[in-house]
C-alpha positions as CSV (number, residue, x, y, z in Angstrom):
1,X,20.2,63.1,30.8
2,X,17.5,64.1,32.7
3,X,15.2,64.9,30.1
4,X,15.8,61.2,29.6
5,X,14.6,60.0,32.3
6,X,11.7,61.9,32.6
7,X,10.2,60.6,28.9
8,X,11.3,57.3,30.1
9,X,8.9,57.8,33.5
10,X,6.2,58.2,31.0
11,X,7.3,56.1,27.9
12,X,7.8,52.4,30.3
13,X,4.8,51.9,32.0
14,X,3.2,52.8,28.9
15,X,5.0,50.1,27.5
16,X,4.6,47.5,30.0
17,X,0.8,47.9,29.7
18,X,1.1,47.6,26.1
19,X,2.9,44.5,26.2
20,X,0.7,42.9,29.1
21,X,-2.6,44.0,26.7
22,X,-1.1,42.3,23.7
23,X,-0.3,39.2,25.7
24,X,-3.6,38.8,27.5
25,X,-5.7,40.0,23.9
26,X,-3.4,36.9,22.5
27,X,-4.2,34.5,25.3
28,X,-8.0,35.1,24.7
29,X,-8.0,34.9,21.1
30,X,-5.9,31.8,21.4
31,X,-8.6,30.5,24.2
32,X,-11.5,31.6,21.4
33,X,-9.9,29.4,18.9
34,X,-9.3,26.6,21.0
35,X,-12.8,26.7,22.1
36,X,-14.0,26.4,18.7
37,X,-12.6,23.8,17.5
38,X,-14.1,21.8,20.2
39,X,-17.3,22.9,19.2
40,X,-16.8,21.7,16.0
41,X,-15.0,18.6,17.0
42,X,-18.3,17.9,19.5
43,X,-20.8,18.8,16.0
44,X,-18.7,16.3,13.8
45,X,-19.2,13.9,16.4
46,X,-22.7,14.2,17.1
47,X,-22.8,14.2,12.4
48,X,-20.5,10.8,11.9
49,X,-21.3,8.8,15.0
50,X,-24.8,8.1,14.0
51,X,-22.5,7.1,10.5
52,X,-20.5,5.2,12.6
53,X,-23.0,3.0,14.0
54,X,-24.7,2.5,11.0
55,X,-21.3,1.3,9.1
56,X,-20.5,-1.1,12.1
57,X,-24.2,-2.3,12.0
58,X,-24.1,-2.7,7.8
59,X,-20.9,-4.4,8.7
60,X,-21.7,-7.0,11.0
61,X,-25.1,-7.9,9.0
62,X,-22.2,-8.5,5.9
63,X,-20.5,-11.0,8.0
64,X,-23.6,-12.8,9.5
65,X,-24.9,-12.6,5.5
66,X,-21.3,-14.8,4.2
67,X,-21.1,-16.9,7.4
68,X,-21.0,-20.1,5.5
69,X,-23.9,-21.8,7.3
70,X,-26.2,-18.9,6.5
71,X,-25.1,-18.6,2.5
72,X,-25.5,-22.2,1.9
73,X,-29.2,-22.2,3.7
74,X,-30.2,-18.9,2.0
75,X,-28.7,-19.7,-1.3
76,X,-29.5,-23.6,-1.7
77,X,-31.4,-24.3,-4.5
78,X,-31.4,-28.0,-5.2
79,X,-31.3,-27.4,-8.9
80,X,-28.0,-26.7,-9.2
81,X,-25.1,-28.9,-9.9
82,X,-21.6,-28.2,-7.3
83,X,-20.1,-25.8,-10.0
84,X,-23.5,-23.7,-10.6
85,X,-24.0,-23.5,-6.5
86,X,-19.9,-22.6,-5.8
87,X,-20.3,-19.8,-8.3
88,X,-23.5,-18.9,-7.2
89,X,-22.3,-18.5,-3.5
90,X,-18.9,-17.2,-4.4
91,X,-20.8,-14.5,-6.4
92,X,-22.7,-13.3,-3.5
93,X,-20.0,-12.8,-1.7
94,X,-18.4,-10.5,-3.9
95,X,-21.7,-8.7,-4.5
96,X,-21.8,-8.5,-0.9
97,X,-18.6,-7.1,-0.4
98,X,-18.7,-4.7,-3.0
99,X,-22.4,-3.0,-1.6
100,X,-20.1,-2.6,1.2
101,X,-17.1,-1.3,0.2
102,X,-17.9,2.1,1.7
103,X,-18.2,1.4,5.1
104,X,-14.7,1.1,5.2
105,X,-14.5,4.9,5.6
106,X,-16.4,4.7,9.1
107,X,-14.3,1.7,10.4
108,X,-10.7,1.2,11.8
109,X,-8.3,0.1,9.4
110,X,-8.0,-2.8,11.4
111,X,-11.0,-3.4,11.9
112,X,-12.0,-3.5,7.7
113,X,-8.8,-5.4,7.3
114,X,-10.4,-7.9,9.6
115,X,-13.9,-8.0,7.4
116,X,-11.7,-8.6,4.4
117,X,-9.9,-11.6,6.4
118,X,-12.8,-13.3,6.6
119,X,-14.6,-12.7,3.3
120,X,-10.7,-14.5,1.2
121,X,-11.5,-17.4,4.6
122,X,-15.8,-18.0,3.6
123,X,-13.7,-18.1,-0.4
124,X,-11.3,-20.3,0.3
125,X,-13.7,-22.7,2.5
126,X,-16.3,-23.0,-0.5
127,X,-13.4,-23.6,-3.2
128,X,-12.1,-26.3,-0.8
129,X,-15.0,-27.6,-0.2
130,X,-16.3,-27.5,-3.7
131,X,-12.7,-29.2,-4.7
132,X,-13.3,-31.8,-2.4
133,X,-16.6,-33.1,-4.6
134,X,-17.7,-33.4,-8.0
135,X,-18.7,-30.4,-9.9
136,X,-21.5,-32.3,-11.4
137,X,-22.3,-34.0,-8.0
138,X,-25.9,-32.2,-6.7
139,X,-25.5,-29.0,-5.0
140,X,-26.3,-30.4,-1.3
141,X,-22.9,-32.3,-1.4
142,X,-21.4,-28.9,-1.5
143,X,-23.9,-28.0,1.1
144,X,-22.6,-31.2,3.2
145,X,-18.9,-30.3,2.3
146,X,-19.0,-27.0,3.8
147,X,-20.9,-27.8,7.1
148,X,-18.1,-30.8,7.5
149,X,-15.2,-28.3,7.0
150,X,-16.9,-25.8,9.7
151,X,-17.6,-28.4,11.9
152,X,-13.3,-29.5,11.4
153,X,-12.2,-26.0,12.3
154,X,-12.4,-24.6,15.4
155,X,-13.7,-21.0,14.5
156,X,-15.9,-19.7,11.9
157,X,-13.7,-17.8,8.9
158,X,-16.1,-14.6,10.4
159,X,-16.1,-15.0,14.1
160,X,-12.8,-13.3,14.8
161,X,-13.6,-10.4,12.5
162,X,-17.5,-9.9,14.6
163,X,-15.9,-10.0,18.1
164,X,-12.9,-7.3,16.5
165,X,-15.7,-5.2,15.2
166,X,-17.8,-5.6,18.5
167,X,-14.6,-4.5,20.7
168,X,-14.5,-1.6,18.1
169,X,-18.2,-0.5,19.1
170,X,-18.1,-1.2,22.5
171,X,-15.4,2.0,22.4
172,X,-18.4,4.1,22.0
173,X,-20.3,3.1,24.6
């Protein structure tokens, strides 16, 4: 028995500093990790920020391109009948929209849901407006039609989706 002892004088503090190496080599490796991933979380930032930005930025110049006021002044084209203008504007849209498309990976879910909001609201205000006159009636009583019907409602079919979108950004700064 006391042979016992005597290898366990020898064998337990051996053991103890094996166990409080193994914890500490554990702690530091789990600190090492930890400490990388921040770096790579900090380099992914300072990569898709700049992305970011620019997706907000394409974003909001989308919204200010479909505002209706703006597509019926950079579209109009006196030439046209009602029909010809409402597909020409509704096609723009859609082009628009589909040029896009891809910023929708930089934004908040929300946020594109928002964008898309607005682009069915500027469709629907044009149809309405465009089923409100003749197709065959000049192009400028579509024009007309759409400035009365944005002048009726108290908000733009965009306006709610730029001040979500400029919340958004303002999270970054």
């Amino acid at each position: 028995m006391e042979q016992f002892f005597e290898i366990l004088k020898y064998i337990l503090p051996s053991l103890v500093v094996f166990i409080t190496v193994y914890f500490l080599y554990k702690l530091f490796v789990q600190a090492q990790e930890r400490q990388k991933v921040l770096q790579l979380k900090q380099e992914s930032k300072n990569v898709i920020l700049p992305l970011r930005l620019q997706a907000y930025e394409r974003v909001v110049l989308y919204l200010e391109r479909i505002t209706p006021s703006n597509l019926v002044i950079r579209l109009n084209n006196p030439a046209l009948n009602v029909a010809q203008f409402q597909m020409l504007i509704l096609s723009a849209i859609r082009n628009e929209y589909d040029h896009n498309l891809s910023q929708q990976l930089y934004i908040s879910s929300f946020g594109w849901g928002t964008v898309k909001n607005a682009k069915e609201e500027v469709i629907k205000l044009v149809n309405l407006a465009a089923a409100r006159v003749s197709p065959d009636a000049p192009s400028s009583e579509l024009s007309s039609k759409i400035f009365e019907l944005l002048v009726e409602g108290q908000q733009g079919p965009t306006d709610y989706s730029l001040e979500v979108l400029k919340k958004e950004i303002s999270i970054y700064f």
